[in-house]
N, C-alpha and C positions, 0 to 999 in steps of 0.2 A: 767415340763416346761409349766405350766399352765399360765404366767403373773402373778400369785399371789407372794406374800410371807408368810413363815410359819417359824414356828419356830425350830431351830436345833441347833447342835454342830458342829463344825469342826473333819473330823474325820481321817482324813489326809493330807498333802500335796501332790497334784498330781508331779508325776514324771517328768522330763522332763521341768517342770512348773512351777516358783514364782511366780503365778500369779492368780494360779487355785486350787483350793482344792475341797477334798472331805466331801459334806455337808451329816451327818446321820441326817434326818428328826424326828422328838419326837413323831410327828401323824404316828407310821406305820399302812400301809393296814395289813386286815384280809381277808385269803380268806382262804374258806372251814377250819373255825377253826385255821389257824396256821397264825401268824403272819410273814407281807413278810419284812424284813426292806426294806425301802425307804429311797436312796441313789443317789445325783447327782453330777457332777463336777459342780462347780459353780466359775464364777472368781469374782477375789476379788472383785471389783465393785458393785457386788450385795451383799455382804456379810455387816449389820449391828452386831454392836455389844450388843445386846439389852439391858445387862444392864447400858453401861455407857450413852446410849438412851433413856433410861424411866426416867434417874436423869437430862435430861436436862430441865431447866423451859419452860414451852409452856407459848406462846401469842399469841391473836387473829389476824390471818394470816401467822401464822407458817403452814410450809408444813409438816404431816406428817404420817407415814404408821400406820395404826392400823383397829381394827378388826371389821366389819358392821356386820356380821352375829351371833346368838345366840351362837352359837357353840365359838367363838372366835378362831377357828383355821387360819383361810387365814386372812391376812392381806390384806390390800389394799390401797394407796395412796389418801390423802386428806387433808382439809386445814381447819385450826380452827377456828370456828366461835364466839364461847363465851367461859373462862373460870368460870364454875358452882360454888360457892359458897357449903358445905356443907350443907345449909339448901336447899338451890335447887335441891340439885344433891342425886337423891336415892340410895346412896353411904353409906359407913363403916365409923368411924371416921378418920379424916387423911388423907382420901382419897377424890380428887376433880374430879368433872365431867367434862369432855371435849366436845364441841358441836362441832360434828367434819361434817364438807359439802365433799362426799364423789366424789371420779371422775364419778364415777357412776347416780351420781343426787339424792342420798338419804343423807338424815340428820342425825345423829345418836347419843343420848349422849356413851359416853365412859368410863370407868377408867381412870387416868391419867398415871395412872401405866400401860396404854394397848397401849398410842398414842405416839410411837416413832419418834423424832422429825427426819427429813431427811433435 
């Protein structure tokens, strides 16, 4: 319950709850050699569905969650400033660059495939 977002699977419906599930985390901690899964209740609210999110078209001033740091695990809320042309964008074929303004105050290009529209 960091404020981030990360990526997971649903891995139950909590009891008691339509509202609330159980999220298993894809990034789990390692501590002293053994893998811990990392698991929260999460309610629905927070919960995206990442891939029918990475197929929506972005445009310049869509709001949306995608990943600032090298690593690309935490996500983070932001709004899009250009989309990259593949001669621009240091990109794979197919794939376009997203210039995403971060809430943070850094600028970042992206994947398209990484900037899930909110």
């Amino acid at each position: 319950a960091d404020g981030y977002y990360y990526l997971g699977h649903v891995a139950q419906e909590v009891k008691s709850s339509r509202e609330c599930f159980l999220i298993e985390f894809d990034k789990s901690r390692t501590l002293k050699g053994k893998v811990q899964l990392c698991m929260q209740e999460t309610p629905l609210y927070d919960i995206l569905h990442y891939e029918d999110a990475r197929q929506q078209p972005l445009a310049p001033g869509d709001r949306v969650l995608a990943p600032w740091e090298a690593k690309a695990e935490r996500f983070g809320p932001g709004t899009v400033l250009k989309i990259m042309e593949n001669k621009e964008a240091c990109l794979a074929p197919n794939r376009r660059g997203v210039l995403v303004n971060f809430w943070n105050g850094q600028t970042k290009e992206v994947s398209s495939d990484q900037a899930l529209r909110i």
